[in-house]
LOLO-75147 format. One line per field, with one value per residue (C-alpha): x, z, y; chain; residue in one letter. Coordinates in Angstrom, 2 decimals, always signed. Last residue first. Example, Ala and Ser with C-alpha at 12.3 -4.5 7.8 and 13.67 -1.06 7.14 Angstrom:
xx <- c(+13.67:+12.30)
zz <- c(+7.14:+7.80)
yy <- c(-1.06:-4.50)
cadena <- c(A:A)
residuo <- c(s:a)
This chain:
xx <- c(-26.18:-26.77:-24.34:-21.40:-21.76:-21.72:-18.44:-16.56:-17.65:-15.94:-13.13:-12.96:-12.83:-10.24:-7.81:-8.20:-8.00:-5.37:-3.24:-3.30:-2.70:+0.72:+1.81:+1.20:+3.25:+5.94:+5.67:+6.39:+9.21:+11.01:+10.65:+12.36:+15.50:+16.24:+16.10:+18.59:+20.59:+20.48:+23.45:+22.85:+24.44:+22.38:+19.04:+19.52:+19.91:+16.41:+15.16:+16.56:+15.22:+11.54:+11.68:+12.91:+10.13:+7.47:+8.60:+11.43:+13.50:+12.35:+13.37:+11.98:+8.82:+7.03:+3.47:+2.52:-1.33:-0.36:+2.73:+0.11:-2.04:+0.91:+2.42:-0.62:-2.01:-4.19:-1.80:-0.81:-2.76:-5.13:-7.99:-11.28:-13.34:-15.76:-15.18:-11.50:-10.92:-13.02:-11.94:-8.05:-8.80:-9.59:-11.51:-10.81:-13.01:-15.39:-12.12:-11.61:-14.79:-14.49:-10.79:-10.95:-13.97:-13.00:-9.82:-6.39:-5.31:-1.96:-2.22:-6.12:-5.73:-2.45:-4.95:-7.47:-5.15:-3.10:-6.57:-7.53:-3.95:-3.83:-7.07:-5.90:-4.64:-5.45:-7.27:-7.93:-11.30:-10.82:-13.46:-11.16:-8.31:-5.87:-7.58:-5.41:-2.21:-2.24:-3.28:+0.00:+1.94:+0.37:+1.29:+5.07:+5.24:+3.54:+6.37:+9.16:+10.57:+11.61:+13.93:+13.78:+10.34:+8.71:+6.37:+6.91:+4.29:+3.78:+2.58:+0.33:-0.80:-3.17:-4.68:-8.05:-7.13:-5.00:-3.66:-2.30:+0.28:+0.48:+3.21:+2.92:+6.34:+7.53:+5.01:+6.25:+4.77:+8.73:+8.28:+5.74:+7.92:+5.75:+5.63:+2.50:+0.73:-1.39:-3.74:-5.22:-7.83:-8.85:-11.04:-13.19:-13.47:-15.70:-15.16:-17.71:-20.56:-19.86:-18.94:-22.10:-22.35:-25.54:-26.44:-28.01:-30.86:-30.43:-33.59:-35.89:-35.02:-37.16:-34.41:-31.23:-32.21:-31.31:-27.92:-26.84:-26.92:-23.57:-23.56:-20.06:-20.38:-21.06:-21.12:-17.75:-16.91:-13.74:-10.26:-7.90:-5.57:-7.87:-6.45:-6.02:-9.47:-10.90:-8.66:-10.27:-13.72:-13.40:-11.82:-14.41:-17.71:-16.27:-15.27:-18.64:-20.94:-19.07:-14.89:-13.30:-14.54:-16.05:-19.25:-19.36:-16.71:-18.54:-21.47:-18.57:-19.00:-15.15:-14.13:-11.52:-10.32:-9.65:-7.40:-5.73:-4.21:-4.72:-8.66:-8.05:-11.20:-9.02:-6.23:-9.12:-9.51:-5.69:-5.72:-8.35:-6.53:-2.94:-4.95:-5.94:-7.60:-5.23:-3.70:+0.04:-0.38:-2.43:+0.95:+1.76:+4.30:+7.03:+5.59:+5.68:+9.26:+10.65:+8.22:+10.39:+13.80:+13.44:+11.82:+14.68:+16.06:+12.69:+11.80:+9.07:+7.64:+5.13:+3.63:+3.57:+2.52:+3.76:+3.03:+5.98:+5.58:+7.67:+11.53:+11.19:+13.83:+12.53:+14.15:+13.83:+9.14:+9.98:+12.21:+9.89:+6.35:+7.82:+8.95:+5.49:+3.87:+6.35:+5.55:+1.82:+2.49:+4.88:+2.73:-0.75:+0.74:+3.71:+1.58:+3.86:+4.42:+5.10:+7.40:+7.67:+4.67:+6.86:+8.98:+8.54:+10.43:+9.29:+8.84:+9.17:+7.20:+6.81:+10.46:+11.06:+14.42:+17.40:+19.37:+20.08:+17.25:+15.00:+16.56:+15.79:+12.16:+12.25:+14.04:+11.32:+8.36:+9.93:+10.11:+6.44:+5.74:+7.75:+5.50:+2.21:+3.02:+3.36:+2.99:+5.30:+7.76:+11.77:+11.96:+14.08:+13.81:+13.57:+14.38:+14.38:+17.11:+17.78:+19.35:+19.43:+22.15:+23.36:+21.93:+18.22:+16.40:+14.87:+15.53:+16.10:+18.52:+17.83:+18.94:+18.67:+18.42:+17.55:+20.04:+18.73:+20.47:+18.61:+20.39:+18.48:+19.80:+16.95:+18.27:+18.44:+21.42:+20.82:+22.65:+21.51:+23.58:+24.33:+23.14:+23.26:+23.60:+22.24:+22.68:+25.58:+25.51:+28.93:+27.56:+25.30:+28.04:+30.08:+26.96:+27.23:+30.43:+30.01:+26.95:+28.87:+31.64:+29.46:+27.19:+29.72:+27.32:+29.35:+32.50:+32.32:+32.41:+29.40:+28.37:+28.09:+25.19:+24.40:+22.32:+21.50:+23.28:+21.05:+17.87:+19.15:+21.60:+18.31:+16.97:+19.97:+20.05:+16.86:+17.51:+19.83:+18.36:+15.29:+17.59:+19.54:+15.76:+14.99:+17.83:+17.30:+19.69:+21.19:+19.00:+19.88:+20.46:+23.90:+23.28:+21.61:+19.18:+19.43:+19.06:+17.51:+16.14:+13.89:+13.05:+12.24:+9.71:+7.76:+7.22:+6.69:+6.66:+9.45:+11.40:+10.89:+12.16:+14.96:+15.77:+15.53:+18.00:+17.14:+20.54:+20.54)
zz <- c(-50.58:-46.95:-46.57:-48.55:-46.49:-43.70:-44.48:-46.46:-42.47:-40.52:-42.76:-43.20:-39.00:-38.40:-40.73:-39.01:-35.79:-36.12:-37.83:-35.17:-32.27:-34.60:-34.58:-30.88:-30.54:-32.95:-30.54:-27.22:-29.52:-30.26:-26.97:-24.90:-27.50:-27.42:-23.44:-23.87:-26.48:-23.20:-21.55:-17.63:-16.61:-13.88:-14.23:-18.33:-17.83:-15.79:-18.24:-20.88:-19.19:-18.43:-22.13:-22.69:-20.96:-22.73:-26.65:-28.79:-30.58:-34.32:-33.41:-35.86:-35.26:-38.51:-39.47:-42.28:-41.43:-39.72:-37.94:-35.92:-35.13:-33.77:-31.98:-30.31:-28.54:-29.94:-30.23:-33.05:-35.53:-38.22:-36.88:-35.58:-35.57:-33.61:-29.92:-29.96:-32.24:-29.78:-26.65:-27.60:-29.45:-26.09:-26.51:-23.65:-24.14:-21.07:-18.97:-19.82:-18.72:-14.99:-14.79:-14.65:-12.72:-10.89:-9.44:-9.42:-6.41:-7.23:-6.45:-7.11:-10.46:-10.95:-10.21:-13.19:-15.56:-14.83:-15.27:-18.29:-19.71:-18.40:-20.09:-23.44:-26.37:-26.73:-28.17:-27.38:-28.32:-29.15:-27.60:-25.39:-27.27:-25.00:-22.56:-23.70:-23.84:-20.28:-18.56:-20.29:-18.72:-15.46:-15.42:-16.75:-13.38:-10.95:-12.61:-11.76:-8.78:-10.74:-12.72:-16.68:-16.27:-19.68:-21.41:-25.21:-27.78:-31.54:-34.13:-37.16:-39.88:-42.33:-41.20:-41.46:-40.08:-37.03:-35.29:-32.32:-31.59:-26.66:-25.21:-21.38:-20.48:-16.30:-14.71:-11.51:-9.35:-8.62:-9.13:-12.03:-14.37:-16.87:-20.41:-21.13:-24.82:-26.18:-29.40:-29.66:-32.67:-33.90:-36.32:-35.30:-36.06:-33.53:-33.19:-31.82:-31.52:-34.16:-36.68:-36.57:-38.05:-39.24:-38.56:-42.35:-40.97:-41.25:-43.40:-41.54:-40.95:-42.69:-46.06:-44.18:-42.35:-45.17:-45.22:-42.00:-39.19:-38.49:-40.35:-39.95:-37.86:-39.57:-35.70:-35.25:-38.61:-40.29:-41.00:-43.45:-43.62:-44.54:-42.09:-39.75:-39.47:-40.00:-36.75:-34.88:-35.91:-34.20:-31.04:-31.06:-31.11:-28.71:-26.32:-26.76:-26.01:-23.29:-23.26:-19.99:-19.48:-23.56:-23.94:-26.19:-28.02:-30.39:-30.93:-32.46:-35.66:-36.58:-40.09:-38.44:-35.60:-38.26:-40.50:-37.51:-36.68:-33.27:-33.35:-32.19:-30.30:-26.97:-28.48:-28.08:-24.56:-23.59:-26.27:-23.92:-20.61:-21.75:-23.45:-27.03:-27.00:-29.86:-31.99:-31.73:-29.52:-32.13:-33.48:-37.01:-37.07:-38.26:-36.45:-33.19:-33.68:-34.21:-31.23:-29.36:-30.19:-30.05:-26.48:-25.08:-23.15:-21.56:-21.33:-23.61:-22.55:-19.95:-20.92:-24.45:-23.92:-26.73:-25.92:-27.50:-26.55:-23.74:-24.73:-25.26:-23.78:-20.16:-16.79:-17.06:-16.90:-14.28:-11.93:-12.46:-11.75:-8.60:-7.47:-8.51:-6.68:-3.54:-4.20:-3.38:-0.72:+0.94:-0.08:+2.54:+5.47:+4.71:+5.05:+4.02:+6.39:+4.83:+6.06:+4.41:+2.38:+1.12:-0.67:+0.47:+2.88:+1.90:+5.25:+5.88:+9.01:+10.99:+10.88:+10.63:+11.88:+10.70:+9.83:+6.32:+5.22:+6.83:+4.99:+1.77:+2.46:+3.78:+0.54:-1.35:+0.67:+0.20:-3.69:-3.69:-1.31:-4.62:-6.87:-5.63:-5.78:-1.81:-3.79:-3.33:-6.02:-5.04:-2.77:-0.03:+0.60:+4.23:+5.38:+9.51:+10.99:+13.74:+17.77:+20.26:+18.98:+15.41:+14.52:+15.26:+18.31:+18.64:+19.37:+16.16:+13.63:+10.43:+6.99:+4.79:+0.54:+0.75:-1.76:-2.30:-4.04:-4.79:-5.96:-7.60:-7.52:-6.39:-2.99:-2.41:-2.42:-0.24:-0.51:+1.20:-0.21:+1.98:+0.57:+3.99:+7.40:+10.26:+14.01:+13.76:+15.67:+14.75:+13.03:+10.83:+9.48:+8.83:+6.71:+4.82:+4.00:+2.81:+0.91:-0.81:-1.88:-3.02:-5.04:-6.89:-8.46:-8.15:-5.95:-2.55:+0.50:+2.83:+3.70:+7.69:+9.01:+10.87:+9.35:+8.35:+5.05:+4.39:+3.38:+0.76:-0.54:-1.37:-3.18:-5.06:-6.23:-7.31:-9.03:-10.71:-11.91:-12.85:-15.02:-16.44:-17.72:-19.01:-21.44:-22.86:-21.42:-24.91:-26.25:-26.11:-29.30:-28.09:-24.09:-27.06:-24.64:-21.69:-18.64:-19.00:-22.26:-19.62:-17.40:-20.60:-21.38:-18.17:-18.15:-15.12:-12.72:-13.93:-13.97:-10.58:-10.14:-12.53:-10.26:-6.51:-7.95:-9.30:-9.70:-11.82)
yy <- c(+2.53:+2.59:+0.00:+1.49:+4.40:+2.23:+0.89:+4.01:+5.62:+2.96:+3.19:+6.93:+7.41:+4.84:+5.79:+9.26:+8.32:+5.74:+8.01:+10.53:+8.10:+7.35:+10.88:+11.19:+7.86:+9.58:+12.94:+10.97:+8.40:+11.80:+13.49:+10.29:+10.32:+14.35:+13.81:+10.64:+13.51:+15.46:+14.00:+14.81:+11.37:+9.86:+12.08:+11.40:+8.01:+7.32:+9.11:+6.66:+4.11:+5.15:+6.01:+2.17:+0.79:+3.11:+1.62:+2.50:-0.13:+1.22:+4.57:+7.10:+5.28:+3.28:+4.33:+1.78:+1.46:-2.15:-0.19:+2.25:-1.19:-3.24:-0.02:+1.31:-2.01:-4.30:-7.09:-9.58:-7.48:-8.48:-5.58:-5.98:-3.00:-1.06:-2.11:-2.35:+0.45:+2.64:+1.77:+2.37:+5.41:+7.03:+10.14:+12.97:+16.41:+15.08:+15.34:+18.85:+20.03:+18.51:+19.68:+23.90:+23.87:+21.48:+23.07:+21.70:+21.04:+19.34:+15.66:+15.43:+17.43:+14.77:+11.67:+13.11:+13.58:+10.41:+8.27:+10.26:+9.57:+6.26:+5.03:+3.63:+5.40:+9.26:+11.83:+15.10:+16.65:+20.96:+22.87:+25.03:+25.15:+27.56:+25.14:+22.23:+24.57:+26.04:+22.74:+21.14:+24.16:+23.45:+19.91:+20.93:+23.01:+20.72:+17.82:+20.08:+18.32:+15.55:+16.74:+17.76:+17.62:+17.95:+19.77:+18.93:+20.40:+19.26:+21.06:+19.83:+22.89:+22.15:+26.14:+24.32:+20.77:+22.19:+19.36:+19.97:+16.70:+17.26:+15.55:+15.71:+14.22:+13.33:+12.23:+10.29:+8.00:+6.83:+3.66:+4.20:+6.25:+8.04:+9.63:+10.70:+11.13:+13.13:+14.38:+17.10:+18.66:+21.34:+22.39:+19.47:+15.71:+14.13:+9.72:+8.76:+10.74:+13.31:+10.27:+8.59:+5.58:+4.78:+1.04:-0.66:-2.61:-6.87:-8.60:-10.57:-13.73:-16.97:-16.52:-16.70:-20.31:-22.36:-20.39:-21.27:-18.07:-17.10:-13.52:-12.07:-9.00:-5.85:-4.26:-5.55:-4.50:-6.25:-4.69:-7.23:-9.98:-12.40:-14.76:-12.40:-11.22:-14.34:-15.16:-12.36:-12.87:-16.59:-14.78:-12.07:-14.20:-16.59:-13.99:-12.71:-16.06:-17.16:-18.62:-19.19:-22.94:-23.70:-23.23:-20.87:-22.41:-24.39:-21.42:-19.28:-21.86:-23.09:-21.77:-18.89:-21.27:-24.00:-21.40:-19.84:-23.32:-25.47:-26.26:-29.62:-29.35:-30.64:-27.97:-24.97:-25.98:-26.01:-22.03:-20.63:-21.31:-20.21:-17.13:-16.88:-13.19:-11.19:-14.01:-14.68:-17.66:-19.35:-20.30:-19.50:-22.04:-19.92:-16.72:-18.72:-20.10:-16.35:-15.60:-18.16:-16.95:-13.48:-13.81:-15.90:-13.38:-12.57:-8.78:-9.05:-12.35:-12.19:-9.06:-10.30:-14.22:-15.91:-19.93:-21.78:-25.47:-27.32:-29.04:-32.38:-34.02:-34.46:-33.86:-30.31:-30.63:-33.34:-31.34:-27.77:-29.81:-31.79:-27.81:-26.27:-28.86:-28.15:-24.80:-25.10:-26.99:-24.63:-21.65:-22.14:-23.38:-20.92:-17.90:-15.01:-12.60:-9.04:-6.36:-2.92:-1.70:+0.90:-1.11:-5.00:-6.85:-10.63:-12.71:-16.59:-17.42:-20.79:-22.32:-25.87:-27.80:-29.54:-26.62:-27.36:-29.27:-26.84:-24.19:-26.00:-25.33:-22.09:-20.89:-22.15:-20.74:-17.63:-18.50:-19.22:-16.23:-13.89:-16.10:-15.42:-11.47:-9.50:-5.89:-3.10:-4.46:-3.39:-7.15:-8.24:-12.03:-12.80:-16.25:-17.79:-19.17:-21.43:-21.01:-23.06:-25.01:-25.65:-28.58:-26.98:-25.55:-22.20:-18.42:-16.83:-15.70:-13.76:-15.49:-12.46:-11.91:-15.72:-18.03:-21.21:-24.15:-27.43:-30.50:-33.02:-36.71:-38.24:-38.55:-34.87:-32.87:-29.60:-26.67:-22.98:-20.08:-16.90:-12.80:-11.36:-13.30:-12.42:-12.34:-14.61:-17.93:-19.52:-22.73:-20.15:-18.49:-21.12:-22.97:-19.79:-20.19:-23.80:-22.99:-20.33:-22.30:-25.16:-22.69:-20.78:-18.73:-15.61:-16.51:-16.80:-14.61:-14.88:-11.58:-11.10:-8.26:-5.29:-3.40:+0.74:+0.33:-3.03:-1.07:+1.24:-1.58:-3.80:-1.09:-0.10:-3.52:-3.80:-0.30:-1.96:-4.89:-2.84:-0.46:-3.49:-4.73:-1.36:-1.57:-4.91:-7.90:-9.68:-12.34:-15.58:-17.78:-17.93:-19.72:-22.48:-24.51:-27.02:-25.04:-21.51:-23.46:-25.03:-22.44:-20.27:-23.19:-23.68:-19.80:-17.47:-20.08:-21.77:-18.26:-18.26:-22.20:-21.07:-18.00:-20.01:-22.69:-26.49:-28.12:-31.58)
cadena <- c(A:A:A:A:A:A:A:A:A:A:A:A:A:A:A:A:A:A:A:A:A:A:A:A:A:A:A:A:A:A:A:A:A:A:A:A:A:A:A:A:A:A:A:A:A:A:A:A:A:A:A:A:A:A:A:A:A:A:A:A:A:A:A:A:A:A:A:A:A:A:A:A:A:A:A:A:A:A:A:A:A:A:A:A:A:A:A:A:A:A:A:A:A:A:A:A:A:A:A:A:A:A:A:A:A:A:A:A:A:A:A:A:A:A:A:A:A:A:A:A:A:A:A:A:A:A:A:A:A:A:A:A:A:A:A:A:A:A:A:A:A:A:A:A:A:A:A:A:A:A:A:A:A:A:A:A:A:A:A:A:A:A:A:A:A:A:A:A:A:A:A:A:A:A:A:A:A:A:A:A:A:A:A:A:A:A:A:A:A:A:A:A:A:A:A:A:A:A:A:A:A:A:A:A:A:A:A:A:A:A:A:A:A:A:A:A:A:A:A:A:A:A:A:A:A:A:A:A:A:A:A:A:A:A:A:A:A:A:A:A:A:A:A:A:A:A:A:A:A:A:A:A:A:A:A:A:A:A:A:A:A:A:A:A:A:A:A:A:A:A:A:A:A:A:A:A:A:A:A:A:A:A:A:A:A:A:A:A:A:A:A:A:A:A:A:A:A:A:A:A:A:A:A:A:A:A:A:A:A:A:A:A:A:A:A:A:A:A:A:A:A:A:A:A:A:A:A:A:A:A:A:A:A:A:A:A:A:A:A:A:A:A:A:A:A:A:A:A:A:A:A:A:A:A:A:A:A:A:A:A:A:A:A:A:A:A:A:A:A:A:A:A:A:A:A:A:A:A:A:A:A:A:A:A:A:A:A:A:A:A:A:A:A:A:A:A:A:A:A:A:A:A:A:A:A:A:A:A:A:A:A:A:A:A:A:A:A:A:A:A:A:A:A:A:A:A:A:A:A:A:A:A:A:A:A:A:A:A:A:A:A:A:A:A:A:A:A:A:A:A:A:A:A:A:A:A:A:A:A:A:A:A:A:A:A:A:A:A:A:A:A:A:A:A:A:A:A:A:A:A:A:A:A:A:A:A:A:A:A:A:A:A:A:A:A:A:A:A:A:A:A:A:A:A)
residuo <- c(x:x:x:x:x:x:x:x:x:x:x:x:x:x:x:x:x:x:x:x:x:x:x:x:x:x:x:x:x:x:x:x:x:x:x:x:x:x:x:x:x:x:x:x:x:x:x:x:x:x:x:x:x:x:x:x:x:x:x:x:x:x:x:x:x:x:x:x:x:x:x:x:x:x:x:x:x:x:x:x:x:x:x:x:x:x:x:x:x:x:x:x:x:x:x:x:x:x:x:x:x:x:x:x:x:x:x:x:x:x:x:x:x:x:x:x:x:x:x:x:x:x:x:x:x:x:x:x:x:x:x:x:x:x:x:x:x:x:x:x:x:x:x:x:x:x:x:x:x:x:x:x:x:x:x:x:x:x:x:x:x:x:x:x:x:x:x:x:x:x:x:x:x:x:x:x:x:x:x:x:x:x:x:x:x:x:x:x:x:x:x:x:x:x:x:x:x:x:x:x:x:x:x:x:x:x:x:x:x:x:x:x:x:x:x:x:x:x:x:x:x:x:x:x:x:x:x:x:x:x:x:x:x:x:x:x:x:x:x:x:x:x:x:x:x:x:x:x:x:x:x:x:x:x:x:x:x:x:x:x:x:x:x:x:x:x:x:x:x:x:x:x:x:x:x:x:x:x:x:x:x:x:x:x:x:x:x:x:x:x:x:x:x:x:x:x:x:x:x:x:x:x:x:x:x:x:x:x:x:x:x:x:x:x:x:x:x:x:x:x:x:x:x:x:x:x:x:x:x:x:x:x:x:x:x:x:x:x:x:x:x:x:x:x:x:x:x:x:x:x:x:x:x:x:x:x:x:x:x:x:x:x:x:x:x:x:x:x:x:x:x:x:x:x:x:x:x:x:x:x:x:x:x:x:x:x:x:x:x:x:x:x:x:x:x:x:x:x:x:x:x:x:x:x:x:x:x:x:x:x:x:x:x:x:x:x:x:x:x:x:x:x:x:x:x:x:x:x:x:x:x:x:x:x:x:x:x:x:x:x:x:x:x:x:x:x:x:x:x:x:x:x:x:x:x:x:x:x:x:x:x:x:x:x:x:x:x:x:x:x:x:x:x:x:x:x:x:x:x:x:x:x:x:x:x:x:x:x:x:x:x:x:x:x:x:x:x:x:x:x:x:x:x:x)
């Protein structure tokens, strides 16, 4: 069996895509997603970037031709040169697991080893700016089977991150931890049964295997699929054989309280969560589900009917905003301000599109976004989730904007988000915009849209100039307004059809 740096990241990421990676249907795969190629490529670019300014030999071998490349690269490193870019380390172990490692640089050193007086050290070049576990796991990896190669130990590994440039990962620390993770990986392939579908959505969406597995999940009705079952959460709920939606749903919240990673809310929400689901319909937060037994009902007193009050949260005015950014975080750029006004006395709904066609016009659309907001100057403005406050308030810091003009316009910002999630629970698989939007019956004119793919197709639209990839990225901006819009106002008549029904 070959073990290779990828699998044993993948591995890390998920214990089952590692194993399909080896033993499953290559044709049950799904094909590479558009944002995926554009990370690929700009990984690529990256590491391009960086090497045009080296010295350096390339091994020549054919793609994932590990013997061919090992032997070139052992060539390499018998002659002495200074460094050696993209080579393949090969080491057959007694057990009969062969692992192949193929460092982005294999930089030489003073030292001693089979070769000389010289040795290598590994640097993996990577386009994230943070040092993640797994990137040092990997380093740690790649100094591992070096040692095998060269017959001797180095003390530092590096990862050459963007922007933060060289990092020295702390091999005392990461080579044990990755030879667990390495025992873990050979045992978890050398068995038959393939490991459990766990749906983990910002794990899995850009896995090639994600169709697969949720198709598995939503067969079973896996407990994966509920909103709050974590990896942690869902080993203790197994132990209480609580393993369908139906037994979470009937189990008393006071079971899981205490429960490692659970407490007296999460408890409370998960159980809600899968009554939710299994009754397919909105529930109350504040309603609650009333836990006490029924021989105890009679000695409480008697629950108060809340008021909900729709001014405080959740204001409907004349007017109304609602917004959505379109962003590309590796380049900090801003690059859509989409702005649905919704004019409930004229019944008129109009949608605005500032974007930056290039990059260097972001302070342009910002002020044009600016222009429109206060042209409503009471009007709330809705949104999903903090970014757009956060982005707001970082591009007023960026371009100078002045308090006066900011302060009042950040206390007209609602986020949907904190509200549905505090208010209500919902039958949904996830609590972000999509799931709830498509719950309601709001379908986007492009069913394969989502934020990844509008980072793509801007991304295409620099390369390529075709505007129908600009027609694409304002379409999904103004459905997602759309779909903030329905979630307000579905939101605001069932909470109030609730405690109206209450106070009755």
């Amino acid at each position: 069996m070959l073990i290779d740096a990828e699998l044993l990241l993948n591995y890390q990421r998920c214990s089952r895509r590692a194993f399909l990676d080896k033993h499953g249907d290559l044709a049950q795969r799904d094909p590479p997603n558009d944002y995926l190629l554009k990370i690929l490529q700009d990984s690529h670019t990256n590491r391009q970037t960086i090497m045009a300014n080296q010295v350096f030999c390339q091994p020549t071998y054919s793609h994932r031709d590990w013997q061919a490349g090992a032997s070139a690269t052992l060539e390499l490193m018998q002659r002495g040169v200074e460094r050696i870019y993209q080579g393949v380390l090969l080491f057959k172990g007694e057990d009969g697991v062969t692992l192949a490692s193929n460092p982005d640089l294999l930089i030489k050193q003073p030292g001693q080893s089979f070769f000389g007086d010289w040795l290598y050290l590994p640097m993996d070049i990577k386009l994230g700016k943070r040092p993640k576990l797994e990137y040092q796991i990997i380093a740690a990896y790649h100094t591992y089977v070096l040692a095998q190669v060269q017959g001797a130990w180095v003390e530092t590994a590096w990862l050459l991150l963007r922007e933060r440039g060289r990092y020295a990962v702390d091999l005392w620390e990461m080579l044990p931890k990755m030879q667990e993770i390495l025992d873990e990986c050979i045992l978890t392939l050398s068995q038959p049964q393939e490991p459990e579908v766990f749906i983990a959505r910002n794990r899995c969406s850009l896995c090639h295997w994600f169709s697969h597995c949720y198709s598995l999940a939503k067969t079973d009705h896996h407990l994966s699929l509920l909103p709050g079952v974590t990896p942690a959460r869902y080993t203790q709920l197994q132990v209480l054989n609580l393993t369908t939606v139906r037994a979470l749903a009937e189990v008393h919240p006071a079971q899981l309280e205490p429960l490692p990673g659970f407490g007296r809310e999460a408890a409370y929400r998960l159980v809600r969560q899968a009554r939710s689901t299994l009754q397919n319909r909105a529930l109350l937060i504040e309603e609650n589900i009333d836990w006490t037994p029924p021989t105890a009902r009679s000695a409480l007193p008697a629950r108060q009917p809340q008021v909900f009050s729709a001014e405080t949260e959740l204001p409907t005015a004349p007017v109304e905003l609602y917004f959505d950014i379109e962003a590309e975080p590796a380049l900090n750029l801003v690059y859509l301000h989409g702005v649905l006004v919704v004019d409930r006395q004229a019944k008129t709904e109009t949608f605005h599109s500032f974007i930056a066609e290039f990059p260097e016009e972001e302070a342009t659309v910002w002020q044009q976004f600016l222009d429109l907001v206060w042209s409503y100057p009471t009007a709330p403005i809705y949104h999903f989730c903090p970014f757009e406050l956060q982005t707001v308030e970082r591009l007023a810091k960026l371009y100078g904007t002045p308090s006066h003009q900011i302060q009042p316009l950040l206390t007209r910002f609602v986020d949907l988000h904190e509200r549905v999630t505090r208010l209500v629970t919902l039958p949904v698989e996830s609590y972000a915009l999509k799931p709830i939007a498509r719950w309601l019956g709001f379908e986007w004119r492009d069913p394969t849209a989502n934020g990844a793919q509008s980072i793509y197709w801007y991304s295409q639209w620099q390369l390529t100039g075709d505007r129908t990839y600009l027609d694409a990225i304002l379409a999904y901006n103004e459905d997602d307004c759309r779909a903030t819009y329905r979630i307000k106002d579905w939101l605001v008549n069932f909470l109030q059809s609730v405690y109206q029904a209450e106070l009755a």
